[in-house]
C-alpha positions in Angstrom: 75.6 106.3 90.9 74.5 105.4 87.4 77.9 104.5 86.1 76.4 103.9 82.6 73.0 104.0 80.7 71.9 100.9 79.1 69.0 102.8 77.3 71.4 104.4 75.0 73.6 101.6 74.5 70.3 99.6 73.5 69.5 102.5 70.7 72.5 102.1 69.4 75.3 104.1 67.0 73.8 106.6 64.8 75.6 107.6 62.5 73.9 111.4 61.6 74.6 112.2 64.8 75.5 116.0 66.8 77.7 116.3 69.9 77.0 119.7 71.9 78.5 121.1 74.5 77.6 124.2 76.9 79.6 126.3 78.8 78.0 128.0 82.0 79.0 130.1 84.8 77.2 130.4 88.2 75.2 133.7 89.5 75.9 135.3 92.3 75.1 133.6 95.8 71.7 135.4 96.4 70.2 133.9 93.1 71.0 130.3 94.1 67.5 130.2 94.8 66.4 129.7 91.1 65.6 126.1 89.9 68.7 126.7 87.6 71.0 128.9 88.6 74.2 128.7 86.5 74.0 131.3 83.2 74.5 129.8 79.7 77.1 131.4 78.3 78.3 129.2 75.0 77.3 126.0 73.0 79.5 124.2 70.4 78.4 121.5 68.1 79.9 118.8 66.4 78.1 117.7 63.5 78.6 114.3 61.8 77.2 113.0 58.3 77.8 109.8 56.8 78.4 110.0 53.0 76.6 108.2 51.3 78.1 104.7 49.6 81.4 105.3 50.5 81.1 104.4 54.4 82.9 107.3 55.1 81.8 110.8 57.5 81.8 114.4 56.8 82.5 116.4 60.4 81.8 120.3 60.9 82.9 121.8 63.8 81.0 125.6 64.9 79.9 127.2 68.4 78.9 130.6 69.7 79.2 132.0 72.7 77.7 135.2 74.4 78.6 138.6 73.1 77.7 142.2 74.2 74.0 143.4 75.0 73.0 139.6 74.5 71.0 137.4 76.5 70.9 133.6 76.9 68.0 133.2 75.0 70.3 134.6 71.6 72.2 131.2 72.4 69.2 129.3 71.9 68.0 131.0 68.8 71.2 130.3 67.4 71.0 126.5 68.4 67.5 126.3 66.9 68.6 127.3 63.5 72.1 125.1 63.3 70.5 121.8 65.0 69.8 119.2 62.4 66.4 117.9 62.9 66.8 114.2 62.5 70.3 112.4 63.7 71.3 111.5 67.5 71.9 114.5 69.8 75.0 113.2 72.6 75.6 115.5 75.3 77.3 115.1 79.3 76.1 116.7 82.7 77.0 120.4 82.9 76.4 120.8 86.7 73.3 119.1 85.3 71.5 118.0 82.8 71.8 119.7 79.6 68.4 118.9 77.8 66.5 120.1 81.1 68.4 123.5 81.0 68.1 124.1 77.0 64.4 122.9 77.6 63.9 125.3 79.9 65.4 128.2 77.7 63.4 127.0 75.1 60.5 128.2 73.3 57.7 126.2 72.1 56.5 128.4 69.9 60.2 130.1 68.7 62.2 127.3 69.1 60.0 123.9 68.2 62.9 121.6 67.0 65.0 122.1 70.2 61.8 121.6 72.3 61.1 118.2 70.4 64.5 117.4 70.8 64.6 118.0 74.6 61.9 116.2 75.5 63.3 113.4 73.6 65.6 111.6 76.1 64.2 108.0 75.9 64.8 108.4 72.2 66.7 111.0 69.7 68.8 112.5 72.9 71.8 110.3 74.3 72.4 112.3 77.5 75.3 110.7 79.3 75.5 110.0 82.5 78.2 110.7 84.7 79.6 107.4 85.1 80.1 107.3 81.1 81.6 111.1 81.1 83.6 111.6 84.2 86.5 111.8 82.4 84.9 114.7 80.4 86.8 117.8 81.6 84.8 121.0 81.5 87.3 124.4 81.6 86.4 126.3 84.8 84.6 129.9 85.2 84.3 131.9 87.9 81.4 132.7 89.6 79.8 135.8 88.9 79.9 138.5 92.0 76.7 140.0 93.8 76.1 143.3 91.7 72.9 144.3 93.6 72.0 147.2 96.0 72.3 146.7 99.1 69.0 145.6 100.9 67.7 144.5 97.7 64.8 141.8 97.9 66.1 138.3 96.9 63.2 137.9 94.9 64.5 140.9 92.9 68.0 139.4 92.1 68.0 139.6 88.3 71.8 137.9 88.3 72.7 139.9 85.0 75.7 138.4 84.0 78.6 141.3 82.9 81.0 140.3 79.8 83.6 141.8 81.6 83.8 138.4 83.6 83.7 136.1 81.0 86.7 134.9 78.9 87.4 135.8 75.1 84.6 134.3 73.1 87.1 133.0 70.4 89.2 131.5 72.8 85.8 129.8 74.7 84.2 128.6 71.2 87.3 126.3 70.7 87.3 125.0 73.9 83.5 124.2 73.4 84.2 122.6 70.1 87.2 120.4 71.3 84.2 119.8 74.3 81.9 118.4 71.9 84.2 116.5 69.8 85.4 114.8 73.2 82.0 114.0 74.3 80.5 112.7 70.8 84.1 110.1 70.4 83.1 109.0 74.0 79.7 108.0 73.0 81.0 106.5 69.7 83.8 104.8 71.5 82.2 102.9 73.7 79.8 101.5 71.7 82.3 100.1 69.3 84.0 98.7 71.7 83.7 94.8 71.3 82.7 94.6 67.7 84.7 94.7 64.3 86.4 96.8 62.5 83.9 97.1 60.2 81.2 98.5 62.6 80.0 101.9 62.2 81.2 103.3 65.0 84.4 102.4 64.6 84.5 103.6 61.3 83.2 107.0 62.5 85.8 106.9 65.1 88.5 106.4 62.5 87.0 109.2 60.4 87.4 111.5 63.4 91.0 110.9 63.9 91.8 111.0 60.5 89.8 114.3 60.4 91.8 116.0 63.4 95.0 114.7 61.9 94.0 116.8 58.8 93.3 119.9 60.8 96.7 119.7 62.4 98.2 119.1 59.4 96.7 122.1 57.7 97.6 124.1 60.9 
């Protein structure tokens, strides 16, 4: 088990950076012969800026999830247009590796800055492994029923995925949010670690908490 990746350590704190989560929920049993067979169903973002001069970092928060008569690919269109194109992109295993399912998604053509970014691993992408994120709790879904005729073909198993069996879309867009934020301060955390208090990360890390304590306060 890779228990941590010394590539992303090497590259470093970035301080433009994004953490982004996904939420997905598996197909029914007769589609689990697809290369990827769990539906996207949400991503959230957490974007951070440094100001300049000041040392200090602006945070902003959003997500989307899936609503009626739309597909997966509506997800990635939205992701296209609210990823920054320059700044580190942290993500964490979602039964799998989330720049290989977005890539797949992904349109060359429609969706250039996510492709880029996706095929970026050894560089702008800092794609957790495991060992780094076990801690990571992802909310569970249920699995999505078989909703085919009987005696259909299994090469005919479209796996539509029903609204009905997903949960609120408000309630889900926090929980991504709150995913991101968790997954971007686990990045950040660990690579301030051993240094001063002075180091970047650590003053992003700061930031954050000051930031949530903020938001509860103005709750």
């Amino acid at each position: 088990m890779n228990f941590f990746d010394l590539t992303i350590e090497a590259r470093g704190f970035a301080a433009a950076s994004i953490g982004i989560a996904v939420r997905t929920i598996a197909t029914c049993p007769a589609a689990c012969h697809r290369p990827d067979n769990r539906v996207l169903t949400g991503i959230g973002l957490l974007v951070v800026n440094p100001l300049p001069l000041t040392g200090q970092y602006h945070f902003t928060s959003r997500a989307r999830c899936l609503l009626k008569d739309e597909k997966p690919t509506d997800l990635v269109d939205w992701l296209e247009a609210e990823l920054p194109t320059s700044g580190a992109i942290v993500s964490w295993p979602n039964w799998g590796s989330v720049p290989a399912r977005l890539a797949a998604l992904a349109n060359p053509d429609r969706h250039p800055h996510l492709t880029a970014a996706t095929a970026d691993t050894a560089g702008r992408w800092r794609a957790l492994p495991d060992g780094q994120a076990s801690h990571l709790r992802q909310a569970p879904a249920q699995s999505m029923p078989c909703l085919c005729l009987p005696d259909v073909p299994l090469h005919e198993c479209h796996g539509d995925m029903p609204l009905e069996l997903l949960p609120d879309p408000n309630v889900t867009a926090q929980q991504l949010i709150r995913e991101a934020t968790a997954g971007w301060y686990t990045w950040a955390q660990d690579l301030s670690a051993f240094d001063d208090a002075k180091h970047p990360a650590q003053r992003a890390v700061r930031a954050l908490d000051a930031w949530h304590d903020a938001q509860r306060t103005a709750g």
